[in-house]
C-alpha positions as CSV (number, residue, x, y, z in Angstrom):
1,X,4.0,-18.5,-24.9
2,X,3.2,-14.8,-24.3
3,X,-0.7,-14.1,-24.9
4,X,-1.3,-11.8,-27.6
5,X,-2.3,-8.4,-26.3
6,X,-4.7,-6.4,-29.2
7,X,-6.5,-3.9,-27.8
8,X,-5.4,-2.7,-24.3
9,X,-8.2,-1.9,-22.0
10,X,-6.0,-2.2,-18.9
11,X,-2.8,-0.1,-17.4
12,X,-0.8,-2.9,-17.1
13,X,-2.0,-3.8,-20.8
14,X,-0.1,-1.1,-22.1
15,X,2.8,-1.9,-20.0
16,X,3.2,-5.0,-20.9
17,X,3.1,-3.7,-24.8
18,X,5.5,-1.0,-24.0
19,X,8.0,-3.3,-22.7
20,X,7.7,-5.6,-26.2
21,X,8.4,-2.5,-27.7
22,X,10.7,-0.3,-26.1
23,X,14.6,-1.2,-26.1
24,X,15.5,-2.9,-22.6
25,X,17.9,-0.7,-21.1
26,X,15.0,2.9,-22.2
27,X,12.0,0.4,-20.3
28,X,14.4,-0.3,-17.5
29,X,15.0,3.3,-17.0
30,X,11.8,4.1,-16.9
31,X,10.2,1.4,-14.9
32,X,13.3,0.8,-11.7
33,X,13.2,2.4,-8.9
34,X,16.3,2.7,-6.1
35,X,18.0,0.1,-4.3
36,X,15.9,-3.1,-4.0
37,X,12.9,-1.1,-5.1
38,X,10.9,-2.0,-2.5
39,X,9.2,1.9,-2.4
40,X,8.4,1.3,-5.5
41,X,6.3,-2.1,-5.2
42,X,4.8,-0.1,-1.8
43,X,3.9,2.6,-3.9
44,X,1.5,0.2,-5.7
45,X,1.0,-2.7,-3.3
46,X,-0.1,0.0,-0.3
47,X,-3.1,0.9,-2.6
48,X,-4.4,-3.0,-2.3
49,X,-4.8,-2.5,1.7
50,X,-7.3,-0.3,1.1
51,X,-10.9,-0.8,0.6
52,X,-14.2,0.9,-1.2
53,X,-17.2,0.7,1.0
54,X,-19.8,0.7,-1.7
55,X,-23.3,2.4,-0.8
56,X,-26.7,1.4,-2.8
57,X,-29.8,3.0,-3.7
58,X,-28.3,6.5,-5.1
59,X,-29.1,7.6,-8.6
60,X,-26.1,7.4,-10.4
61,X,-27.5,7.7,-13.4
62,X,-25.1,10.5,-14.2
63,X,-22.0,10.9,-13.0
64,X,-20.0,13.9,-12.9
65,X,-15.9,13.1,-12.3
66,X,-15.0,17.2,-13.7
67,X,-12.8,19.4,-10.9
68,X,-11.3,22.5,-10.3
69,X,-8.1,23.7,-9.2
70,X,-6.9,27.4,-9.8
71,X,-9.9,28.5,-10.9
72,X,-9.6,25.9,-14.1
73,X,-11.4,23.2,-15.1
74,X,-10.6,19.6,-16.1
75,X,-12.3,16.9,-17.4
76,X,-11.2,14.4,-14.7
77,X,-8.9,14.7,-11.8
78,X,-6.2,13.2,-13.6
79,X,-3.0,15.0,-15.3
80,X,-0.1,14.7,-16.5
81,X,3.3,14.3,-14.2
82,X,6.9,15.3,-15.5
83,X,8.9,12.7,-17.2
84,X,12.5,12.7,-18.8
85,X,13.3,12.5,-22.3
86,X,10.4,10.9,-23.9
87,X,11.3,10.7,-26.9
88,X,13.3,7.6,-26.0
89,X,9.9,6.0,-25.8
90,X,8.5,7.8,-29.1
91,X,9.9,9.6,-32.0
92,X,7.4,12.8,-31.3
93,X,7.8,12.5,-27.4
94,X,6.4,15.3,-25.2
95,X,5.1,16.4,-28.6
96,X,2.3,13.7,-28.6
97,X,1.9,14.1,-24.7
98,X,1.0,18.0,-25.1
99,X,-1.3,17.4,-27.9
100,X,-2.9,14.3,-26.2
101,X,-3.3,16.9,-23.1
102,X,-4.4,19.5,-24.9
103,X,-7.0,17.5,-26.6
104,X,-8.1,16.1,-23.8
105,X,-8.1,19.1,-21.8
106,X,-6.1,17.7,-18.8
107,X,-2.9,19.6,-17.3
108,X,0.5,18.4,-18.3
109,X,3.9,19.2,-16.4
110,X,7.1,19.7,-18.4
111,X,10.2,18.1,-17.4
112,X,13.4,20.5,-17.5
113,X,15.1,17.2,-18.3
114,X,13.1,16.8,-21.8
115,X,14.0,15.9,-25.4
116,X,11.2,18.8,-26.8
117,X,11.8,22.6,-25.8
118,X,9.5,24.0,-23.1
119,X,8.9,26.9,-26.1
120,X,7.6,24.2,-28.6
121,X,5.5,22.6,-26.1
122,X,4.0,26.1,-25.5
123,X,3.3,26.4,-29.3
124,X,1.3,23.1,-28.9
125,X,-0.7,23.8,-25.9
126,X,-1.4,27.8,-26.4
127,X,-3.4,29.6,-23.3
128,X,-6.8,30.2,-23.3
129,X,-9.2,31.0,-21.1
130,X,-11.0,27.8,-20.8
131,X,-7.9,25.7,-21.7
132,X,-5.9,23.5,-19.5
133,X,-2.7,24.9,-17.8
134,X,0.6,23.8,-18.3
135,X,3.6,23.6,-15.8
136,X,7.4,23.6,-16.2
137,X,9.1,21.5,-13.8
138,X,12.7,22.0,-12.7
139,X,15.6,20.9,-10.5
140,X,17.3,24.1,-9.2
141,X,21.0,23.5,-9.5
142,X,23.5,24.1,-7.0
143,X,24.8,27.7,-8.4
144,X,20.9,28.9,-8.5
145,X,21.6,31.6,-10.5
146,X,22.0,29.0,-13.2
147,X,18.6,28.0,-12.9
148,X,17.3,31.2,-13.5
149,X,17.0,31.9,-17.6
150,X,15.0,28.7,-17.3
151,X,12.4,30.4,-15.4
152,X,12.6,33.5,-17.0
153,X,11.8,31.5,-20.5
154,X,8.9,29.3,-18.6
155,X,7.4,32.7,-17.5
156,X,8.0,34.5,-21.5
157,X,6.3,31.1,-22.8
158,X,3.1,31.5,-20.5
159,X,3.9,28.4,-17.7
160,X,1.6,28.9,-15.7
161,X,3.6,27.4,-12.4
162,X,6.8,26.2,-11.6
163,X,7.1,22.8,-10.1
164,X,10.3,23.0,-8.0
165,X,11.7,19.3,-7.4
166,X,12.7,18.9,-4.0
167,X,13.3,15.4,-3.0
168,X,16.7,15.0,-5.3
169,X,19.3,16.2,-3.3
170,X,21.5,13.8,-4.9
171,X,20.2,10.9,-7.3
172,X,18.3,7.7,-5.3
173,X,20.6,4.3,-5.6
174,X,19.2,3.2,-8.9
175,X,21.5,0.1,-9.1
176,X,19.9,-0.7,-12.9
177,X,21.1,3.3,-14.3
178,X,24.6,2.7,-12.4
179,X,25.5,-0.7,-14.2
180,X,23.8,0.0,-17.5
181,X,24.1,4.1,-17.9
182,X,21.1,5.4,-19.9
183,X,22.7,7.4,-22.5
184,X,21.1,9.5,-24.8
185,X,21.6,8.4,-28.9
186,X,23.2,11.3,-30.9
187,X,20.2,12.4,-32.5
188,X,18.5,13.7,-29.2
189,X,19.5,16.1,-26.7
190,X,18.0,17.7,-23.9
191,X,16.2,20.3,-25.2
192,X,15.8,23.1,-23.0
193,X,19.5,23.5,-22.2
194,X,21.6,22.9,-25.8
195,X,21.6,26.2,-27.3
196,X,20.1,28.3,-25.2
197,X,21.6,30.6,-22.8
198,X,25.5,30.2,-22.5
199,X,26.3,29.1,-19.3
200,X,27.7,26.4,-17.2
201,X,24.2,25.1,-17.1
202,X,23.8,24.1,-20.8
203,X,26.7,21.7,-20.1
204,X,24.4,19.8,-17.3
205,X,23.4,16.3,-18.4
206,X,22.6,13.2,-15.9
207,X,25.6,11.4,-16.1
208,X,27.2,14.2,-13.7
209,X,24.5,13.1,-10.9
210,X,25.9,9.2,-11.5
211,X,29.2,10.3,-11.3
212,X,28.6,12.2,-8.0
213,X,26.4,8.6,-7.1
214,X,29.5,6.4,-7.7
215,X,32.4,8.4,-6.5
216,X,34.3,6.5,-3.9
217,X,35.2,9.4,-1.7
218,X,33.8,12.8,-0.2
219,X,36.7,14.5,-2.1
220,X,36.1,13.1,-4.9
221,X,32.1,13.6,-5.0
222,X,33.4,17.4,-4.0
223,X,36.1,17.3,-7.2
224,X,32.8,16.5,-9.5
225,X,30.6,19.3,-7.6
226,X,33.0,21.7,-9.0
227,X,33.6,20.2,-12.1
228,X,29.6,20.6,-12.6
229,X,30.3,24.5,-12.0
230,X,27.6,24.4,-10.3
231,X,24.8,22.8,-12.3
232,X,24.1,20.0,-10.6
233,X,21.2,19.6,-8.4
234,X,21.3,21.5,-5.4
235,X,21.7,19.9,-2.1
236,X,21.4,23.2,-0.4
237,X,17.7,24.1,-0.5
238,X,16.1,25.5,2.2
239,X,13.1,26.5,2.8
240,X,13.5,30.3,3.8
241,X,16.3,31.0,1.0
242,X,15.2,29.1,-1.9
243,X,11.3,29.9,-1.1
244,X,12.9,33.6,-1.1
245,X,14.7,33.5,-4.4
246,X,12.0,31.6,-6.0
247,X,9.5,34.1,-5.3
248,X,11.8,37.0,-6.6
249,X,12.6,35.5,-9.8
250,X,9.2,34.7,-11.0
251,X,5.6,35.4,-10.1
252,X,4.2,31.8,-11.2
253,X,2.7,29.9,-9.0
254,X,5.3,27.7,-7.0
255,X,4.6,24.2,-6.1
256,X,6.9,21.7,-4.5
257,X,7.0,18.5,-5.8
258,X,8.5,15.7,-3.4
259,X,6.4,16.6,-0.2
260,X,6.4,13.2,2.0
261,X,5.3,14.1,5.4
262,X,3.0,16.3,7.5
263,X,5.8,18.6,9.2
264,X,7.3,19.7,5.5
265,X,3.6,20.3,4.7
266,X,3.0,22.9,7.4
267,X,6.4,24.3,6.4
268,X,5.3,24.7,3.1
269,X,1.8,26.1,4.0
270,X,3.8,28.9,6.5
271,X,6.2,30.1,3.4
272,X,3.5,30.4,1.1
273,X,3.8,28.1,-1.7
274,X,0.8,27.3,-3.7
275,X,0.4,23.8,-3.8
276,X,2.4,20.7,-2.8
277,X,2.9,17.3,-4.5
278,X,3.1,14.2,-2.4
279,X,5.6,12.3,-4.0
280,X,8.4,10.0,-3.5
281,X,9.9,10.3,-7.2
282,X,8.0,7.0,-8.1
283,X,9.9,5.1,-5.9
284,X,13.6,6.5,-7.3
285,X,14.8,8.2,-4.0
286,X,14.7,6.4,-0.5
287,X,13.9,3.3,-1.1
288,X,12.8,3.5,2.4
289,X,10.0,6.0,2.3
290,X,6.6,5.3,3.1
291,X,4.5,4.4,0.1
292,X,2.1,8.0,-1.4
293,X,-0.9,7.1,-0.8
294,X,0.4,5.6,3.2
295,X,1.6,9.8,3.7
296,X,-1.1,11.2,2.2
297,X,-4.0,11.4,5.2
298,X,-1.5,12.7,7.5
299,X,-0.7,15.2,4.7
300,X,-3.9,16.4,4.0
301,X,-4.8,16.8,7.8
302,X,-1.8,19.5,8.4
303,X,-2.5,21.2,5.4
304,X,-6.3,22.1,6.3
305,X,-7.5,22.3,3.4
306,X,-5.1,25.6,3.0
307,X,-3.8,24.9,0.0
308,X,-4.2,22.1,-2.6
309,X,-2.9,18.6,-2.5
310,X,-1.4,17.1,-5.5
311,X,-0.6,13.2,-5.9
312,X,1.4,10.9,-7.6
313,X,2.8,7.1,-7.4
314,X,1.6,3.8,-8.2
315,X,-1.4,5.0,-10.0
316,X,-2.4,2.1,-12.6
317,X,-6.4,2.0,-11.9
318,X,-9.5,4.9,-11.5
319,X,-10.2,3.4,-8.4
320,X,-6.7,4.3,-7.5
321,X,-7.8,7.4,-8.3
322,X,-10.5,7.3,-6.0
323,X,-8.7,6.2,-3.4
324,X,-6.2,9.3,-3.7
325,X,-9.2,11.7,-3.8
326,X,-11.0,10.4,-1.0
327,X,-7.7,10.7,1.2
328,X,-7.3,14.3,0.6
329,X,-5.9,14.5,-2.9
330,X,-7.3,17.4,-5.4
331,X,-5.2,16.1,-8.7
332,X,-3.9,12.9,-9.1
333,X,-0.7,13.0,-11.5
334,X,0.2,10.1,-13.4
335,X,4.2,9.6,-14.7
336,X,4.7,5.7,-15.6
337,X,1.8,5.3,-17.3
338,X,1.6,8.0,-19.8
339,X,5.5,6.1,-20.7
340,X,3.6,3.4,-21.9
341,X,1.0,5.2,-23.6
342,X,3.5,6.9,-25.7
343,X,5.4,3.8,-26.4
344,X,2.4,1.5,-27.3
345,X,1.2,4.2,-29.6
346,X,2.1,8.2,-29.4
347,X,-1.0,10.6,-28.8
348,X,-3.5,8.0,-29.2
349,X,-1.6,6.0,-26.5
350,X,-1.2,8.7,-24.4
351,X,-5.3,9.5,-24.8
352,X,-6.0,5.7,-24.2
353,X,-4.1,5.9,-20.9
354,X,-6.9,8.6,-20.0
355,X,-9.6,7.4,-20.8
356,X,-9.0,3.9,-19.7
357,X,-8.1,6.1,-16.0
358,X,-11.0,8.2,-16.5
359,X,-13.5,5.5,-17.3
360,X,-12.6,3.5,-14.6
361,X,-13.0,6.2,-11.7
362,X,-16.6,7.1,-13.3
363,X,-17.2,3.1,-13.0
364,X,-15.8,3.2,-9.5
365,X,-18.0,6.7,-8.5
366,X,-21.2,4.7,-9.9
367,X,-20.3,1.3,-7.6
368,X,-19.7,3.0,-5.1
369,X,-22.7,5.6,-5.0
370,X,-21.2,8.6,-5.4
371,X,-22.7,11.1,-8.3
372,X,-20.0,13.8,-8.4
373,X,-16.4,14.0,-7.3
374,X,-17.1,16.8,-4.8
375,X,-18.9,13.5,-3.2
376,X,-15.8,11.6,-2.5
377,X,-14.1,11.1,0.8
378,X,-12.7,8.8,3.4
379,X,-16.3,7.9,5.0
380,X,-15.9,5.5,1.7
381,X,-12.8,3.6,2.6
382,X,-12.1,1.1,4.9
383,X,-8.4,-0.8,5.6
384,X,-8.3,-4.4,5.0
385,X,-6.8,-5.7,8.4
386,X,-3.9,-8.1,8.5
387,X,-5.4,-10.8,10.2
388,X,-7.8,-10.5,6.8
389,X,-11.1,-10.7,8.8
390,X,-13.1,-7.2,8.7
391,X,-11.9,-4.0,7.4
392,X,-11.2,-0.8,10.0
393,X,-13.1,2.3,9.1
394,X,-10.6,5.2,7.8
């Protein structure tokens, strides 16, 4: 018999609860990754490998875990990442997100693909000057043009930047969506296309991706293409063109979200975008990428410091956290785990997940020795050999 879970103190608590709670086929969504999901498990297991190198004798009798990044600060160097229709994990959705974020004062990302409005999000999360930002996610489709009221409304709603997707081509192998199709119940839609602007683009909804996914032929895949009319992803980014257009349609700060090794990192330091997540989609994309927190040193080196590093996958612990920051990371986004937040318990799930994230790096900072975030970095991490004798200094 299961044990009885009361009050969550853990991550994988609220996980655990989420998935007692949530419908199967909505947890499955949320929680598989491509193919045999072996990014995925790297994306948490790679975090295990490496080691904290405690140091004694500081006063740690306060301990500061607040940072900046564009000039704004936040509590903790945690925020939170763009996820899909959430109100298929609660009835208020991104609703309970934003005012969990805005409550807490941490930055929250929009997902084009969500079941709230990027306008009422705005209403929830209103700018001020010492107030957290908020970001609008998107997925440029293939026709570009298509994508562009979107950004036009971001900008009129006071977005702040525009995280431009750029590791979804074409939808990862996610074996669980293609044999038991998420679809979305009548009474929810996705938001920020139904009834705005009247284009092809209003028409978009995930089931064309799958479709492209499963078709048996390049003709065929080609055949849906153009019965998208162009509002699919695109598979035709590049980084002169779309950099280019990107810059011309909005003056929010860009940031490309799907960043996996150093080369695409100096690419995106030369054409000027303002920040970079490392990402591999949680693990939904090539099942065969390296693990986040494996690309992100190598990351971090080529960038120099130039612009800032954001960070996301397999994040369940503060010392996670650490980890990320000491390896070059400014923000540390979390996706999953705000999912189960919601589900356990809307706003005051989501502000559990924080704090639980938040109190655990400020426990980590003190164990380890280190006062103030500005303190961390690699010097305090070693990686656990294989043989399992010693660790190798970082």
């Amino acid at each position: 018999m299961a044990e009885t879970i009361v009050n969550p103190v853990t991550i994988d608590e609220l996980e655990s609860l989420a998935r007692q709670k949530l419908p199967k086929n909505v947890y499955d969504y949320y929680a598989s990754g491509a193919d045999d999901q072996k990014c995925l498990i790297r994306n948490r297991a790679a975090f295990d490998r490496i080691l904290i190198r405690p140091r004694v004798m500081v006063d740690v009798s306060k301990v500061d875990t607040s940072t900046r990044l564009f000039s704004v600060e936040y509590p903790f160097p945690i925020a939170f990442a763009p996820s899909a229709m959430q109100k298929l994990a609660h009835p208020q959705g991104e609703e309970s997100v934003a005012r969990a974020a805005q409550r807490l004062g941490v930055n929250m990302t929009i997902s084009s693909q969500s079941t709230t409005s990027l306008e009422d999000i705005a209403s929830l999360m209103p700018n001020t000057p010492d107030g957290p930002e908020r970001w609008f996610q998107l997925y440029v489709t293939e026709n570009s043009a298509l994508s562009t009221p979107l950004i036009k409304r971001a900008a009129n709603a006071g977005y702040t930047a525009l995280v431009i997707t750029v590791d979804t081509p074409l939808l990862g192998n996610r074996i669980n969506e293609r044999k038991t199709p998420l679809v979305l119940p009548s009474n929810l839609h996705l938001a920020n296309y139904k009834g705005s602007e009247k284009t092809k683009a209003d028409n978009y909804r995930p089931s064309q991706e799958r479709q492209l996914l499963d078709a048996p032929t390049a003709a065929q895949a080609k055949q849906v293409v153009r019965d998208a009319g162009g509002s699919i992803h695109s598979s035709s980014l590049t980084w002169t063109e779309t950099i280019s257009w990107l810059r011309s349609a909005t003056s929010m700060k860009i940031i490309l979200k799907g960043v996996m090794t150093e080369e695409d990192a100096e690419l995106a330091v030369k054409h000027g975008v303002d920040a970079i997540v490392v990402s591999n989609h949680g693990g939904r994309q090539l099942d065969s990428a390296p693990a986040t927190i494996e690309a992100l040193p190598s990351i971090a080196a080529a960038t120099k410091g130039q612009i800032p590093i954001l960070f996301d996958g397999g994040v369940r612990h503060g010392s996670d956290v650490f980890k990320a920051i000491a390896l070059g990371a400014d923000l540390v986004l979390v996706g999953r785990p705000v999912l189960w937040g919601l589900a356990y318990d809307g706003q005051i799930g989501v502000e559990l997940v924080a704090n639980i994230l938040e109190r655990e790096l400020s426990r980590t900072m003190a164990l380890a020795g280190i006062p103030n975030i500005r303190g961390i970095d690699k010097k305090f991490l070693g990686l656990r050999r294989r043989d399992g004798f010693g660790i190798a200094r970082l």
